[in-house]
Structure formats: structure tokens, C-alpha cells
N, CA, C and O atoms as a GROMACS GRO file, in nm:
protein
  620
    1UNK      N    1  15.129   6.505   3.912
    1UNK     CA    2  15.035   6.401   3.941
    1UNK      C    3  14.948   6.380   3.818
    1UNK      O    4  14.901   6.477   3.758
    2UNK      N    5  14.920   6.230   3.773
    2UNK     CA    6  14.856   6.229   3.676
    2UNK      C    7  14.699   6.263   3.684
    2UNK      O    8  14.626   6.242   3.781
    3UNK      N    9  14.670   6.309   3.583
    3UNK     CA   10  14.515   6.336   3.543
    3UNK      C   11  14.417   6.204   3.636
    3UNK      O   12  14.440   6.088   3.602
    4UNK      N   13  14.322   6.226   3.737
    4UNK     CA   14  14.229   6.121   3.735
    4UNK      C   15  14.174   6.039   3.642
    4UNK      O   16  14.156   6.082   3.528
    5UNK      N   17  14.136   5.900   3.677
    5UNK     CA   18  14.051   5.814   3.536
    5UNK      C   19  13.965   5.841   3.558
    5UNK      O   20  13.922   5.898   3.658
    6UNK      N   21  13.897   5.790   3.427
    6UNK     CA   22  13.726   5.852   3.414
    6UNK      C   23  13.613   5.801   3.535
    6UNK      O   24  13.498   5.840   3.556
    7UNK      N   25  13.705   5.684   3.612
    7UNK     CA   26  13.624   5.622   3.706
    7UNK      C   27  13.639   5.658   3.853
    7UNK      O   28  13.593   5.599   3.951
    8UNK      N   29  13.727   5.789   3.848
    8UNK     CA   30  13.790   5.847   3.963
    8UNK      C   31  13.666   5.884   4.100
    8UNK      O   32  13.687   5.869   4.221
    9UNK      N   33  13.550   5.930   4.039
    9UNK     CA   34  13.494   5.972   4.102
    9UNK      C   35  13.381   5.887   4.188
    9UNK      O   36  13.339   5.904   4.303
   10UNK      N   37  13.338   5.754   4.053
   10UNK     CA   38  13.300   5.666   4.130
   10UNK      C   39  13.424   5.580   4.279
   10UNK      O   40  13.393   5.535   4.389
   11UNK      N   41  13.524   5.587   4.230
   11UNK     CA   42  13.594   5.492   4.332
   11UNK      C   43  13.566   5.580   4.443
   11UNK      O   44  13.511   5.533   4.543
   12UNK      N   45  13.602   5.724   4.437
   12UNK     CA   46  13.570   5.804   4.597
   12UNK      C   47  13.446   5.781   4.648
   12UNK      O   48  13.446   5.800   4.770
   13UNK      N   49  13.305   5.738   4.590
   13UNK     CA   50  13.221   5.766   4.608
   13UNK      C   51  13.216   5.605   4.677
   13UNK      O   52  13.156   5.606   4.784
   14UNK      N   53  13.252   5.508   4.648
   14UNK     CA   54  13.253   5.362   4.698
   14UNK      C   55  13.338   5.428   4.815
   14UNK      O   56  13.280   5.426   4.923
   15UNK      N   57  13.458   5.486   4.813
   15UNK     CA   58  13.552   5.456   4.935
   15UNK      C   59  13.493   5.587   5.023
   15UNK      O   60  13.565   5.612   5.120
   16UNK      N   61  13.406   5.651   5.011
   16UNK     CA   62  13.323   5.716   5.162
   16UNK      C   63  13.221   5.632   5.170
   16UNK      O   64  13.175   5.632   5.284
   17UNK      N   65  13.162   5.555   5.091
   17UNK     CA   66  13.088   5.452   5.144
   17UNK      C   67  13.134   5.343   5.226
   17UNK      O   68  13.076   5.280   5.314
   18UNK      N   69  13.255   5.335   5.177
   18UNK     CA   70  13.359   5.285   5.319
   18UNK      C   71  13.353   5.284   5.406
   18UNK      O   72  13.294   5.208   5.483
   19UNK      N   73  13.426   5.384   5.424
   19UNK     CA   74  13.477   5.489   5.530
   19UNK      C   75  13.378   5.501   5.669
   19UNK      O   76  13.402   5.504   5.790
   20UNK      N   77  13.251   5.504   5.583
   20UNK     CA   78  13.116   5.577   5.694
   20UNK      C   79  13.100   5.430   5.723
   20UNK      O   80  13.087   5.423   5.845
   21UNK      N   81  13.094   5.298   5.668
   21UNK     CA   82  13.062   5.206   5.716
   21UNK      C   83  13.178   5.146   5.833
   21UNK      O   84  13.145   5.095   5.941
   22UNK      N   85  13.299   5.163   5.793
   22UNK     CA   86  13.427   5.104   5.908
   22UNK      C   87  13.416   5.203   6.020
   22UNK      O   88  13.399   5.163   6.134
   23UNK      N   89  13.428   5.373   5.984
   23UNK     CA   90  13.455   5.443   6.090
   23UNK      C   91  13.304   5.456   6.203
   23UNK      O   92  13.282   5.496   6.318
   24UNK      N   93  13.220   5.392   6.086
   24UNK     CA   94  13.107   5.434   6.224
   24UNK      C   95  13.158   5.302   6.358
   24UNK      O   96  13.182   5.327   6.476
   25UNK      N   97  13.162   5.194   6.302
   25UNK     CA   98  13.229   5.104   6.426
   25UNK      C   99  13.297   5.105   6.515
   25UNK      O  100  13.297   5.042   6.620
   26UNK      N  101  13.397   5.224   6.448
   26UNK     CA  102  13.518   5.226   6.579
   26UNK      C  103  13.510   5.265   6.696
   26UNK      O  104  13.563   5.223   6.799
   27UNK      N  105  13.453   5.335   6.680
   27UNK     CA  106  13.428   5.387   6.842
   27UNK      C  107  13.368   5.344   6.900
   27UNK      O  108  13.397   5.382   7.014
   28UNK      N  109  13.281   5.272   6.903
   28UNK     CA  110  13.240   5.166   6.917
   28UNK      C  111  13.316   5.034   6.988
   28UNK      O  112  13.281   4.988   7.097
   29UNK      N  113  13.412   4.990   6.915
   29UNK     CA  114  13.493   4.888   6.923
   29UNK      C  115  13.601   4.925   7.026
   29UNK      O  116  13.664   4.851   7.101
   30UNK      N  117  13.607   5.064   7.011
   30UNK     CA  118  13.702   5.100   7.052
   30UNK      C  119  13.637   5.082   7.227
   30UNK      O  120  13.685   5.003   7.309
   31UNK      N  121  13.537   5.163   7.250
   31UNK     CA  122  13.430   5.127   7.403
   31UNK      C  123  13.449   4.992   7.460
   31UNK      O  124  13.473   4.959   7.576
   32UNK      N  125  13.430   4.913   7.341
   32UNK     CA  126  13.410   4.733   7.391
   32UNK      C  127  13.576   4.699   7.423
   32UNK      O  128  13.586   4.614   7.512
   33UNK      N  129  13.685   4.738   7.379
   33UNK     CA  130  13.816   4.714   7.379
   33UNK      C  131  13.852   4.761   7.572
   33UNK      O  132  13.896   4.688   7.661
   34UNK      N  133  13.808   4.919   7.577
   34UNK     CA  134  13.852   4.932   7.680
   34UNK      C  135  13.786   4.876   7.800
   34UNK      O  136  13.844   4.873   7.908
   35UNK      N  137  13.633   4.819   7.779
   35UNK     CA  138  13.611   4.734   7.884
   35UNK      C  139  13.664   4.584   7.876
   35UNK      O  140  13.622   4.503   7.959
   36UNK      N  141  13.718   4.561   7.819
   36UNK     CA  142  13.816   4.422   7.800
   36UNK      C  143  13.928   4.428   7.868
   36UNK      O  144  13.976   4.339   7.939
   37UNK      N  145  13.971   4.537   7.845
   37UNK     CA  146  14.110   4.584   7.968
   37UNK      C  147  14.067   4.635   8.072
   37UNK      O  148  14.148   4.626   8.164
   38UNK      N  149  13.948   4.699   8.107
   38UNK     CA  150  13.915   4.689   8.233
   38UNK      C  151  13.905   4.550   8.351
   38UNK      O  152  13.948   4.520   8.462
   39UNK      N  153  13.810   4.487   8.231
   39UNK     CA  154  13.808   4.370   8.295
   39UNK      C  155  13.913   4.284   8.318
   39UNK      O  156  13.921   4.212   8.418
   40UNK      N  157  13.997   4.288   8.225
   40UNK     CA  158  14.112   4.229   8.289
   40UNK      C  159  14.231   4.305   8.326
   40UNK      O  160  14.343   4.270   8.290
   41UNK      N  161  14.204   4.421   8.407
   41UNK     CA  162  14.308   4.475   8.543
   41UNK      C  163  14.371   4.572   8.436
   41UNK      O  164  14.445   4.652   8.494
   42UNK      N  165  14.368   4.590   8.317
   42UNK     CA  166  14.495   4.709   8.282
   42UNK      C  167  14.399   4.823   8.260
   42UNK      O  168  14.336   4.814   8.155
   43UNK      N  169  14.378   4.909   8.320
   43UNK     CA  170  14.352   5.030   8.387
   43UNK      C  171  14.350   5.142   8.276
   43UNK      O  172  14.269   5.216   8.220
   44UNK      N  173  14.497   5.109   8.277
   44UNK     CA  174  14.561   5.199   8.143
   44UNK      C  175  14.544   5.206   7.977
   44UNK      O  176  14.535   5.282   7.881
   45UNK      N  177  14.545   5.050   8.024
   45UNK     CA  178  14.470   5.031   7.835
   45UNK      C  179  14.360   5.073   7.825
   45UNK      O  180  14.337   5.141   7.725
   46UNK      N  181  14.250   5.048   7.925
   46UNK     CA  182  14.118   5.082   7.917
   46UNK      C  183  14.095   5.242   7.867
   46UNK      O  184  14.019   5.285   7.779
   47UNK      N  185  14.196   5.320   7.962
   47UNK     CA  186  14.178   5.452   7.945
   47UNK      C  187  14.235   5.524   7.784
   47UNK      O  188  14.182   5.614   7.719
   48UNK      N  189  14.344   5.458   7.757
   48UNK     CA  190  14.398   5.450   7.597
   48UNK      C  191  14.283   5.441   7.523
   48UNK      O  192  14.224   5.538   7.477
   49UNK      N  193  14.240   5.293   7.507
   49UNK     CA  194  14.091   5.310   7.403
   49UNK      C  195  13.994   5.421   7.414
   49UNK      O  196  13.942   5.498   7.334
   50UNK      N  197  13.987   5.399   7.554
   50UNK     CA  198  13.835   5.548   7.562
   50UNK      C  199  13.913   5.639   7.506
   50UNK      O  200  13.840   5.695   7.424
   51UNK      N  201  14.002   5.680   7.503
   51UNK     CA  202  14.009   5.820   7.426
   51UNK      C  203  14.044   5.790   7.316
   51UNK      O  204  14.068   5.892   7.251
   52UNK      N  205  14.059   5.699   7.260
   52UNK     CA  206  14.089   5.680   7.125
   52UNK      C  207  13.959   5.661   7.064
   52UNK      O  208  13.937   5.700   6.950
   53UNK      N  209  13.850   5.589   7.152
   53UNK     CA  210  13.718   5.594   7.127
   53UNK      C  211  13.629   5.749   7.087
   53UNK      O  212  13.555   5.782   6.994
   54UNK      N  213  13.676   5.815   7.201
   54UNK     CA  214  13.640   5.963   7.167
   54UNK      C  215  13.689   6.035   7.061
   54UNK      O  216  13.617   6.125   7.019
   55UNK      N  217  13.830   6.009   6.990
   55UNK     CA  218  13.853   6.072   6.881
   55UNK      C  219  13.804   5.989   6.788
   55UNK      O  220  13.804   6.062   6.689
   56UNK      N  221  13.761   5.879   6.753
   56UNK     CA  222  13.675   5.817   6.648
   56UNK      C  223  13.544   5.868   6.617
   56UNK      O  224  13.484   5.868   6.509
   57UNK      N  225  13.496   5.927   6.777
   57UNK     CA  226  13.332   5.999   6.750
   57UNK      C  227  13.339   6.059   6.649
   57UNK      O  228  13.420   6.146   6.618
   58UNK      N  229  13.210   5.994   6.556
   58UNK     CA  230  13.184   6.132   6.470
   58UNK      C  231  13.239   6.132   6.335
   58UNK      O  232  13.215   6.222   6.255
   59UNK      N  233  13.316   6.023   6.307
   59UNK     CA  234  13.431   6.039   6.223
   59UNK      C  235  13.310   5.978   6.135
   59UNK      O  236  13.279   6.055   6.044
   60UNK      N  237  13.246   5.878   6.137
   60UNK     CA  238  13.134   5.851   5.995
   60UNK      C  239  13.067   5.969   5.937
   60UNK      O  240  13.054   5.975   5.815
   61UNK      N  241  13.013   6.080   6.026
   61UNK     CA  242  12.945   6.137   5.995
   61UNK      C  243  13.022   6.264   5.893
   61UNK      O  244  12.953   6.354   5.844
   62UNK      N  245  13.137   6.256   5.877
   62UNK     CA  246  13.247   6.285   5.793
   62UNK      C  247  13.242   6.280   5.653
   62UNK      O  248  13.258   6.372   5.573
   63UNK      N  249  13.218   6.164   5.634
   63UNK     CA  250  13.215   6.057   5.517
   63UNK      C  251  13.087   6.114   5.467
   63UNK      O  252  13.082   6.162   5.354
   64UNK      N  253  12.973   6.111   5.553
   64UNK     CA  254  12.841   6.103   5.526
   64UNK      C  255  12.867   6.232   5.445
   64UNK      O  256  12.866   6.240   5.322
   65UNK      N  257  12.896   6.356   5.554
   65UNK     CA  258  12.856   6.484   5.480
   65UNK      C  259  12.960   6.532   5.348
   65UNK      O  260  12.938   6.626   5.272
   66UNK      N  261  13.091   6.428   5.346
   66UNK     CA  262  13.138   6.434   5.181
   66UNK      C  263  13.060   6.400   5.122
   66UNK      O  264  13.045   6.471   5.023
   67UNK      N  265  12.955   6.276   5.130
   67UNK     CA  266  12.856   6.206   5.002
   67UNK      C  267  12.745   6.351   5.007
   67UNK      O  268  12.764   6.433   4.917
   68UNK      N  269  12.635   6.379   5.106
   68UNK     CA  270  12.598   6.511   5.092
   68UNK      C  271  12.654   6.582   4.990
   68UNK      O  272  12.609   6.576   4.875
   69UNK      N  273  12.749   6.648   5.022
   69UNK     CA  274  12.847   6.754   4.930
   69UNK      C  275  12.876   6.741   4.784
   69UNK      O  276  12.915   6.820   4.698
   70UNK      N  277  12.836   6.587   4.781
   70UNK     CA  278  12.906   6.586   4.622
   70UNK      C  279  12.761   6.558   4.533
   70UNK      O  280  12.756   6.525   4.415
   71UNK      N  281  12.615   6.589   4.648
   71UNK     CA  282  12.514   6.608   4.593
   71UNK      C  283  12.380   6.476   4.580
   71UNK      O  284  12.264   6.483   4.540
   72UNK      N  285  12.473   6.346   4.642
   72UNK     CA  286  12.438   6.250   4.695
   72UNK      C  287  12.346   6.214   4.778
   72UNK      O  288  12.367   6.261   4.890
   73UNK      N  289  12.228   6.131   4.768
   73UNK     CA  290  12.162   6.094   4.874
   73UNK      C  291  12.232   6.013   4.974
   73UNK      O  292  12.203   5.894   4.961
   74UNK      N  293  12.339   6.046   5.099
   74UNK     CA  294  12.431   5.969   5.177
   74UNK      C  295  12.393   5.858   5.208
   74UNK      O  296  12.464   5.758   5.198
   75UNK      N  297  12.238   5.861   5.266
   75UNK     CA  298  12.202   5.713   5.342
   75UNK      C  299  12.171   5.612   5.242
   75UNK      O  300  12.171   5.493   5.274
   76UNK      N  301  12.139   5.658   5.104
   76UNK     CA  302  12.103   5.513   4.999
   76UNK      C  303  12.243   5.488   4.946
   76UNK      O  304  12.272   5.368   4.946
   77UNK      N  305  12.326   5.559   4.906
   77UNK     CA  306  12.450   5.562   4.849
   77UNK      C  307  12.577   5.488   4.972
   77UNK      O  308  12.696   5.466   4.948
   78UNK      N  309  12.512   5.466   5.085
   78UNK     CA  310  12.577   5.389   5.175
   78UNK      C  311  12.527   5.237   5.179
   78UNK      O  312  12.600   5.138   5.180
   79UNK      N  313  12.401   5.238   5.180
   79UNK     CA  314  12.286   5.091   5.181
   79UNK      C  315  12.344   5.070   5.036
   79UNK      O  316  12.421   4.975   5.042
   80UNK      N  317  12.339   5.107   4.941
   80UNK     CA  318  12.413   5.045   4.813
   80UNK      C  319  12.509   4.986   4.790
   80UNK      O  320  12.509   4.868   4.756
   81UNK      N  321  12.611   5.057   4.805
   81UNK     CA  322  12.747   5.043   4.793
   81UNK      C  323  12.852   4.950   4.899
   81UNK      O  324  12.938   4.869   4.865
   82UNK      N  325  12.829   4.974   4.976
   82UNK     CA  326  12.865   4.807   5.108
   82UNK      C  327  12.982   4.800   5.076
   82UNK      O  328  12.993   4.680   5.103
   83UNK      N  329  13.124   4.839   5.025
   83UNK     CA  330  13.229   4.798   4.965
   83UNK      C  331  13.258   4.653   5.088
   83UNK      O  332  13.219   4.661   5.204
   84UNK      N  333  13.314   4.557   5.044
   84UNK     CA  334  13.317   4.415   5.146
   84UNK      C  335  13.448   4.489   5.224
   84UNK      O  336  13.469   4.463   5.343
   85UNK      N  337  13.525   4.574   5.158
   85UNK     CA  338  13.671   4.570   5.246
   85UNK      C  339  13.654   4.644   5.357
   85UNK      O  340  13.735   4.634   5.450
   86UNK      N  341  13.533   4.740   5.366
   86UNK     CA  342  13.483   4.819   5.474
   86UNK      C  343  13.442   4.732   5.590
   86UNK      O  344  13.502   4.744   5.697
   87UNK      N  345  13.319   4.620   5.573
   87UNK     CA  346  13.358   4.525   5.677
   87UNK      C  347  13.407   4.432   5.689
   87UNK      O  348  13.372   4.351   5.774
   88UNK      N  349  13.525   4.411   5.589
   88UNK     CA  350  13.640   4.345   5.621
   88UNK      C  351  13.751   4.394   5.728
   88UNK      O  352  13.832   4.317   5.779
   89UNK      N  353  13.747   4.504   5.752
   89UNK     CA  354  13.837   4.606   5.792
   89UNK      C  355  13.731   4.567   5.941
   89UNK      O  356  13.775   4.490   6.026
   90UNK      N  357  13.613   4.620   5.956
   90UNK     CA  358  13.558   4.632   6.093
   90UNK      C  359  13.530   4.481   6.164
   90UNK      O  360  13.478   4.466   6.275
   91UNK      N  361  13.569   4.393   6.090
   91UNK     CA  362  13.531   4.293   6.118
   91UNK      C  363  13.699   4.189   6.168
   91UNK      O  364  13.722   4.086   6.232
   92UNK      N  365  13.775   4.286   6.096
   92UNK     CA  366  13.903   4.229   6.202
   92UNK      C  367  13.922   4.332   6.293
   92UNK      O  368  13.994   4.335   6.393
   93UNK      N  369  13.843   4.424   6.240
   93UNK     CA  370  13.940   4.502   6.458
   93UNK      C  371  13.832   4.446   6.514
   93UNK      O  372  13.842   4.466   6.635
   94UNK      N  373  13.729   4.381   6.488
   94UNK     CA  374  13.630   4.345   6.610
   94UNK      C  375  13.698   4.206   6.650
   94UNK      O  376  13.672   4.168   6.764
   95UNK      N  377  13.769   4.138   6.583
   95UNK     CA  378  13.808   4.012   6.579
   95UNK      C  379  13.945   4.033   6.694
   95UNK      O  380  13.972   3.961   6.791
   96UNK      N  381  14.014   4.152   6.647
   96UNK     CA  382  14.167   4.242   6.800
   96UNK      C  383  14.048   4.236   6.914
   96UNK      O  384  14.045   4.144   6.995
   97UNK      N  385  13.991   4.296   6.914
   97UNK     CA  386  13.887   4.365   7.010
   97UNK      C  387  13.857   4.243   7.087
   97UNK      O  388  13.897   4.264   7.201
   98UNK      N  389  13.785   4.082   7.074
   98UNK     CA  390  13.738   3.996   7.110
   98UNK      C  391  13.859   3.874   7.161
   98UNK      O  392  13.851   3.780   7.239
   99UNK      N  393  13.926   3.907   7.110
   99UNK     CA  394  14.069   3.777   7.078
   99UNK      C  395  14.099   3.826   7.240
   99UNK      O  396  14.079   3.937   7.288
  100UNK      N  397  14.146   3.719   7.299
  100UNK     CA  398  14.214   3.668   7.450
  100UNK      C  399  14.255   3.759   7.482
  100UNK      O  400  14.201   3.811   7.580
  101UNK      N  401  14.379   3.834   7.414
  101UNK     CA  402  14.448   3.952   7.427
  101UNK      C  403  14.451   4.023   7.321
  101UNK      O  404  14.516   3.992   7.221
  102UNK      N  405  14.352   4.166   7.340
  102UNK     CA  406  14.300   4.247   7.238
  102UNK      C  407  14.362   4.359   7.189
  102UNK      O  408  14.315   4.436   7.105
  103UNK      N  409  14.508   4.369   7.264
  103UNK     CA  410  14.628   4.508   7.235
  103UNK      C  411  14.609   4.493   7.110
  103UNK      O  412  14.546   4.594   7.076
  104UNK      N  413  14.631   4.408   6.992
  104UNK     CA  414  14.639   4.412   6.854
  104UNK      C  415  14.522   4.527   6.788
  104UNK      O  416  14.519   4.568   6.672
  105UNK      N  417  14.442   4.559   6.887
  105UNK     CA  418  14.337   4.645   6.798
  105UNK      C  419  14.430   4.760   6.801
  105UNK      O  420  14.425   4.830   6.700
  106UNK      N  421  14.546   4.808   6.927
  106UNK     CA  422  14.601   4.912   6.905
  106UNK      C  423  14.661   4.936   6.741
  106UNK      O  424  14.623   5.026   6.666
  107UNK      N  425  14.766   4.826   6.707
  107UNK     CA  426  14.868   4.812   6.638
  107UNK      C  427  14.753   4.827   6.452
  107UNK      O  428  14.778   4.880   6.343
  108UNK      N  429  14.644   4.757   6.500
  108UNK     CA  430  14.600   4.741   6.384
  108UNK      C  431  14.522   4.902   6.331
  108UNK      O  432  14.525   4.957   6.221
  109UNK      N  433  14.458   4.942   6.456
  109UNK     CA  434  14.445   5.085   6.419
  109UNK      C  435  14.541   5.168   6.402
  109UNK      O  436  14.497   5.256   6.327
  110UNK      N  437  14.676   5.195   6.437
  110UNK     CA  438  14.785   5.257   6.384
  110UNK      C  439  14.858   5.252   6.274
  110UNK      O  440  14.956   5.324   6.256
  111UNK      N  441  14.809   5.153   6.179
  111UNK     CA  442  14.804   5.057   6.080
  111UNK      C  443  14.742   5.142   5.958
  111UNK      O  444  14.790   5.198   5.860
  112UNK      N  445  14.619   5.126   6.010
  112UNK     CA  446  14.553   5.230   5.940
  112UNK      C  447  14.547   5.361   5.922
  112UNK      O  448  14.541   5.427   5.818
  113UNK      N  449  14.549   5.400   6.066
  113UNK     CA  450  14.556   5.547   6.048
  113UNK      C  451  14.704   5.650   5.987
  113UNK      O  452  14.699   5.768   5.955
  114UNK      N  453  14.824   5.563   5.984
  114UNK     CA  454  14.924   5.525   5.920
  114UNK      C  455  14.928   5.542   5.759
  114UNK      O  456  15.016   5.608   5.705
  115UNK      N  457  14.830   5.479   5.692
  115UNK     CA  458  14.779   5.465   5.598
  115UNK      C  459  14.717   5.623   5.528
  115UNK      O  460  14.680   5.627   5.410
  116UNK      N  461  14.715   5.719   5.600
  116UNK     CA  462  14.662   5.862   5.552
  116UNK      C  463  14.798   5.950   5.544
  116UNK      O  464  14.786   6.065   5.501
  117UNK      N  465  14.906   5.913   5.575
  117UNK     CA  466  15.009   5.971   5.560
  117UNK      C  467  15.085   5.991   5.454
  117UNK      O  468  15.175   6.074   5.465
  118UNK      N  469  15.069   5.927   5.341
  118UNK     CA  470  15.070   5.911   5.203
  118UNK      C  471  15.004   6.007   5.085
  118UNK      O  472  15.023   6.038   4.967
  119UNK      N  473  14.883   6.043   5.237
  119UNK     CA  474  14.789   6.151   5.161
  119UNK      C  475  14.806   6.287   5.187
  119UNK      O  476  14.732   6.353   5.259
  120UNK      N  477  14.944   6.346   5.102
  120UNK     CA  478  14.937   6.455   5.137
  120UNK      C  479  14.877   6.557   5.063
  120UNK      O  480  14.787   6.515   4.990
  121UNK      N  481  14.904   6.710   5.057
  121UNK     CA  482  14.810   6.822   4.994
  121UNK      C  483  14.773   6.766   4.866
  121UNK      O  484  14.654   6.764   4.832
  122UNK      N  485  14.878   6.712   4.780
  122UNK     CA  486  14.879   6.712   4.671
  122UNK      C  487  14.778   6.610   4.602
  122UNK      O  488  14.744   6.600   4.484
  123UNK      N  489  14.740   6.532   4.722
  123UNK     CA  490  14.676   6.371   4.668
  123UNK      C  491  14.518   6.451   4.755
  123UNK      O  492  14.397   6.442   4.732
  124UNK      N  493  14.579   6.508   4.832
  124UNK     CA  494  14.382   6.609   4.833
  124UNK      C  495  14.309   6.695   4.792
  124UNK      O  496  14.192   6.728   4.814
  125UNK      N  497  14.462   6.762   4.669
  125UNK     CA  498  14.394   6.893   4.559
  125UNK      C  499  14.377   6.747   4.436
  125UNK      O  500  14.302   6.777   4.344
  126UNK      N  501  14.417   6.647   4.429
  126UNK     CA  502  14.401   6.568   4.302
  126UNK      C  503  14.232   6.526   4.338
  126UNK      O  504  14.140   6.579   4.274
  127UNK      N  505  14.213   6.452   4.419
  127UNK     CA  506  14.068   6.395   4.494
  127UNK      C  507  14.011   6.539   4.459
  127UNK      O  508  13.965   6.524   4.346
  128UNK      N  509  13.997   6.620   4.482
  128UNK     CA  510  13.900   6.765   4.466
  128UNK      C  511  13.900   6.793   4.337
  128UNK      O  512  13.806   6.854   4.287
  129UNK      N  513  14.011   6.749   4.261
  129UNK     CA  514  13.951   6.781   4.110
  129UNK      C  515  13.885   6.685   4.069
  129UNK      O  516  13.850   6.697   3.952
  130UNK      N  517  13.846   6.573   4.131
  130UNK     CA  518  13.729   6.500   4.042
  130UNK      C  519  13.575   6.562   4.116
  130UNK      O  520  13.480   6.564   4.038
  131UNK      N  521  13.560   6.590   4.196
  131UNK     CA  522  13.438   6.662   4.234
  131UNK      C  523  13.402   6.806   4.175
  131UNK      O  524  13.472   6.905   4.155
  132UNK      N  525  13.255   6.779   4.155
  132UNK     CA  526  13.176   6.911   4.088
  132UNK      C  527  13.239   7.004   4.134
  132UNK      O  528  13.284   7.006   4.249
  133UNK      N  529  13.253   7.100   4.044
  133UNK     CA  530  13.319   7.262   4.078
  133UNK      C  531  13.251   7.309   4.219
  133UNK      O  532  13.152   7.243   4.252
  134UNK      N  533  13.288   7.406   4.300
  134UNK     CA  534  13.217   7.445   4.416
  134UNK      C  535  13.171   7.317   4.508
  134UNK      O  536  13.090   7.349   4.595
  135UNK      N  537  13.202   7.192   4.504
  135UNK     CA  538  13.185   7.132   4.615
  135UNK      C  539  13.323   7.143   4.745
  135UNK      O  540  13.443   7.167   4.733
  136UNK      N  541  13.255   7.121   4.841
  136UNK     CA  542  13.388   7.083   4.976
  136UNK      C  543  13.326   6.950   5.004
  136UNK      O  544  13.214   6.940   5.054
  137UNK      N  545  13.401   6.847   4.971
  137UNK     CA  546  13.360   6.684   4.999
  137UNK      C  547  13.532   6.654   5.009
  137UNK      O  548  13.563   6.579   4.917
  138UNK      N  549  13.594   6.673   5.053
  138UNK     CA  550  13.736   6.606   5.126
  138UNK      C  551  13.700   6.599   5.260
  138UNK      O  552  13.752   6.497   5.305
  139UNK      N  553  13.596   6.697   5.401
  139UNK     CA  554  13.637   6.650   5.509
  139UNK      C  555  13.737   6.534   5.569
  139UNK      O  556  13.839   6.530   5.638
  140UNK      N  557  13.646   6.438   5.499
  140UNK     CA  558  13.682   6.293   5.595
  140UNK      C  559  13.840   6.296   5.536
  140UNK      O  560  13.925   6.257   5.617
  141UNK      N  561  13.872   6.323   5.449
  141UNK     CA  562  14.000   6.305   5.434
  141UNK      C  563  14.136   6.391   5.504
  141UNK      O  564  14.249   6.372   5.550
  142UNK      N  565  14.028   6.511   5.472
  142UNK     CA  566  14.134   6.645   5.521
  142UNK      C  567  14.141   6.605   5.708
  142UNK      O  568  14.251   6.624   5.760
  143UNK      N  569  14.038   6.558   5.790
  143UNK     CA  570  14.089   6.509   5.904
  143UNK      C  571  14.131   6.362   5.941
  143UNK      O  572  14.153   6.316   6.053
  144UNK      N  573  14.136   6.294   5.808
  144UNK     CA  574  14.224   6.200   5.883
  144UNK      C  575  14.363   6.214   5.836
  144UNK      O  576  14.463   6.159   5.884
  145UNK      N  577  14.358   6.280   5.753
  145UNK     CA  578  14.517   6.310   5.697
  145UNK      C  579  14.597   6.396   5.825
  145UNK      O  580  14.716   6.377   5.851
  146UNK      N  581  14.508   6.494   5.899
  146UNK     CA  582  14.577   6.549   5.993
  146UNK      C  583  14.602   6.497   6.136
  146UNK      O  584  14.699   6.507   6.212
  147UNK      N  585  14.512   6.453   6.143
  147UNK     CA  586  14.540   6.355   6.278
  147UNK      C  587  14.615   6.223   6.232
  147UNK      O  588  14.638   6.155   6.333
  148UNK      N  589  14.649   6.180   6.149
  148UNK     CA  590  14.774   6.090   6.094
  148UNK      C  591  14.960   6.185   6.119
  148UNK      O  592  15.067   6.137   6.157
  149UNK      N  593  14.934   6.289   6.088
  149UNK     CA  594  15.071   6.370   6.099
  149UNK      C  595  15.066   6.429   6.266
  149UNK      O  596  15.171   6.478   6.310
  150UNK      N  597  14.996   6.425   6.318
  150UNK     CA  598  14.962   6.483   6.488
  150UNK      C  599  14.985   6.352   6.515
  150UNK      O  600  15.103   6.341   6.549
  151UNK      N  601  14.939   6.266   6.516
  151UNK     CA  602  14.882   6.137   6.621
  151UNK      C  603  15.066   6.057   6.638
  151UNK      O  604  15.143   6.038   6.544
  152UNK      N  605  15.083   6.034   6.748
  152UNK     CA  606  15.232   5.943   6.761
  152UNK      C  607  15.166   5.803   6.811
  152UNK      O  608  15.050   5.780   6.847
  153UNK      N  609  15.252   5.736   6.803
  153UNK     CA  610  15.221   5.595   6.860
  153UNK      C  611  15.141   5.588   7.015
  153UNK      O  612  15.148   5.679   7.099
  154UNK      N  613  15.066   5.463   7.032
  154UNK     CA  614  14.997   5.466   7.133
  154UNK      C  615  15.149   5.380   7.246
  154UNK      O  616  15.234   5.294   7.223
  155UNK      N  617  15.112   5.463   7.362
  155UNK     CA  618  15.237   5.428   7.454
  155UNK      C  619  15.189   5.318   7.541
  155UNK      O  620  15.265   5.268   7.625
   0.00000   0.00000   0.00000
């Protein structure tokens, strides 16, 4: 794997500013999704989101305590940084979430979470060598990388 660029560390530091901004939504979205299928009679979907809602809990605060870790003030370094694709990203699953028929939030979150599977050991010992010696700032990565290899399709 090649050497990080010199700008390696800022890009991680934008993409947990991300991260904490999309993942704090989801669960969230994910709540508003399953009362959408409540309300309209599927029972089952409803119950799908809520727990998909429940494994989203928490997941910002992930992000947060990588920015912590790497020595960061988390809450200004989040108010700063805003990357647009973060609520670009929360702003179309809210868009699945609201739309007539909102199953697409499934497909689009599997989409994503899909998207960490790429990240294996090797792309999370590379990310750790751009952080200060003695930091642990992968959380958010090290659990979504694992619940990407656990997680199967929503049935």
C-alpha cells in the first residue's frame, strides 16, 4: 500500500466530520422510516428500521471520539468542516425516508454500509499511520468495517 499524501490526515479529519454529521441522522431517519411503514400497514418494515435504527445509535458519537483522539476539539472541528457530501448523503435518505414508498432507504443504506467492505485491515493499519503515534482514532471505522462483513441483506 502506498505511503499516505501529505494531505492524508486532513482528508480523515473532514471525513469524521462527515461521518458524525450523516451518522448522527440515521437513526433518526431510520425512527421516521419505520413509522411510515407503520402507518401504512407493513408491520414488518416498521420493525426492520427500528432495529436498524437501534444499530445506528451512537454511531456519531464514534466519529466524535476519533476527532477527540487525534487531539481535536470534536464539536468546532465538526461546526467547521460541514463536508456538503455528508448532507448530501443525509439529505437523500431523508428524501427514501419521505418519498410515497420509502423501502429505497433500505437499499440506499446497504449501499453504503456496503461501501466499508473495501476497508479491510490493511486500509485501517494505512489510516492509523497518518495519526499521531499512540493515538486510537479508527473506532468509527473499525465498527463499521465490522458490521459491513456481519450485516447480510435486509429481508
Amino acid at each position: 500500500m502506498a505511503a499516505p499524501g501529505p494531505n492524508a490526515l486532513v482528508r480523515k479529519v473532514s471525513w469524521l466530520g462527515g461521518n458524525y454529521v450523516c451518522a448522527g441522522q440515521r437513526h433518526g431517519l431510520f425512527r421516521r422510516g419505520a413509522q411510515r411503514f407503520a402507518a401504512a400497514g407493513r408491520k414488518d418494515l416498521a420493525e426492520v428500521a427500528l432495529r436498524k435504527a437501534d444499530e445506528e445509535t451512537g454511531h456519531a458519537e464514534l466519529a466524535y471520539r476519533d476527532l477527540e483522539a487525534l487531539g481535536l476539539p470534536a464539536a468546532e472541528v465538526i461546526r467547521l468542516v460541514q463536508p456538503p457530501s455528508a448532507q448530501t448523503f443525509a439529505d437523500r435518505f431523508r428524501s427514501y425516508v419521505e418519498s410515497s414508498d420509502p423501502i429505497a432507504l433500505f437499499g440506499f443504506s446497504y449501499c453504503l454500509e456496503r461501501m466499508a467492505l473495501a476497508r479491510d485491515a490493511a486500509f485501517v493499519r494505512n489510516v492509523e499511520t497518518i495519526c499521531p503515534p499512540g493515538t486510537r482514532s479508527s473506532w468509527f471505522i473499525r465498527v463499521h468495517r465490522t458490521i459491513s462483513i456481519h450485516s447480510g441483506p435486509v429481508n
